[in-house]
C-alpha positions as CSV (number, residue, x, y, z in Angstrom):
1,X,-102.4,22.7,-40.8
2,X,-105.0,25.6,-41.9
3,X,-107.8,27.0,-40.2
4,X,-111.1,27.7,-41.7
5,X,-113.9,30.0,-40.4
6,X,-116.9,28.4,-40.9
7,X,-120.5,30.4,-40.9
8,X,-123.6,28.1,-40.6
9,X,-127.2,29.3,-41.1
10,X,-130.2,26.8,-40.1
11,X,-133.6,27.8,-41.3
12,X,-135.3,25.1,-39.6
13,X,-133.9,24.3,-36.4
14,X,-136.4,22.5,-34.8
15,X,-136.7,19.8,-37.1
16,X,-132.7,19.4,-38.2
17,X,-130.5,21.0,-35.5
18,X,-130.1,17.0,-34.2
19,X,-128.8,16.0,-37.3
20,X,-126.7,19.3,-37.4
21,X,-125.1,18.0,-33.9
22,X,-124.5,14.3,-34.4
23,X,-122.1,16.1,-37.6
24,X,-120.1,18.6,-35.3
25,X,-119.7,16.0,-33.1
26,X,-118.1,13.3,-35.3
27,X,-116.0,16.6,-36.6
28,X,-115.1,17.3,-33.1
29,X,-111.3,17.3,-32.9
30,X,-111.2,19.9,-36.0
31,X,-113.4,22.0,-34.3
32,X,-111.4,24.5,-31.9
33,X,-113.8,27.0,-31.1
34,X,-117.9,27.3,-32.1
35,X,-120.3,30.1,-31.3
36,X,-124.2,29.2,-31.4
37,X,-127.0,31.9,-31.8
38,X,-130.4,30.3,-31.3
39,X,-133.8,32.8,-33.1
40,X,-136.2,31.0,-30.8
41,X,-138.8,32.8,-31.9
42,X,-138.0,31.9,-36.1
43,X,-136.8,28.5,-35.4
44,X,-133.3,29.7,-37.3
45,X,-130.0,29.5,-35.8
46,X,-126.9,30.6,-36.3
47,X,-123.5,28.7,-35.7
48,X,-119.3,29.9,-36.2
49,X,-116.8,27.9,-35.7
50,X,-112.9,27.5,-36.0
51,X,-111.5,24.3,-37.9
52,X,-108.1,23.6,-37.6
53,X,-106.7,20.0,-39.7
54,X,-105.6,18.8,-43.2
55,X,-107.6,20.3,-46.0
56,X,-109.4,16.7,-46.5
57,X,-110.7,16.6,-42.9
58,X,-112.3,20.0,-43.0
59,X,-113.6,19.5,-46.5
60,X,-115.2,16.1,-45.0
61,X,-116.7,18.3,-42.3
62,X,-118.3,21.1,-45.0
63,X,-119.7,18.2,-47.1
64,X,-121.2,16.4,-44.4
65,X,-122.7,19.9,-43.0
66,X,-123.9,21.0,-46.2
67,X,-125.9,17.5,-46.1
68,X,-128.2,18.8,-43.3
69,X,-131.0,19.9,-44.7
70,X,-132.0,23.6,-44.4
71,X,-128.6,24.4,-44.3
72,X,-126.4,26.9,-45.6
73,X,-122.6,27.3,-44.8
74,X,-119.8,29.8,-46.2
75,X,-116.2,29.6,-44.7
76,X,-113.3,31.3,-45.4
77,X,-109.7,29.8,-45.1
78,X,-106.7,31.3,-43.5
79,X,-103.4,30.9,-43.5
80,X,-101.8,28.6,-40.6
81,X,-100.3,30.3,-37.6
């Protein structure tokens, strides 16, 4: 299995970090580390996380991300170790 480092930007966290969650959640067992940082005074937010699966189980969890709208995800894939 590979692990991914995944960078997501919200730019409207009030209205779709909910959405964002119910996502992470379902994606839950991939996920083995994430790292919030809340702007509470922009209403942006910025999360990392560590995926670790099968290429088609984190490219589930990109697509479904990248259906939330307002935001913006990179992610950068290394090798297993």
């Amino acid at each position: 299995m590979a692990i991914q480092i995944v960078a997501i930007q919200m730019d409207d966290r009030n209205h779709h970090a909910p959405r964002l969650q119910e996502v992470l959640t379902s994606h839950g067992c991939n996920i083995k580390v994430r790292l919030g940082v809340p702007d509470m005074c922009d209403g942006k937010g910025l999360i990392l996380l560590v995926v670790e699966g099968e290429e088609g189980d984190r490219e589930a969890l990109l697509s479904e991300i990248r259906g939330v709208p307002s935001v913006t995800v990179s992610s950068i894939d290394l090798p297993p170790y």
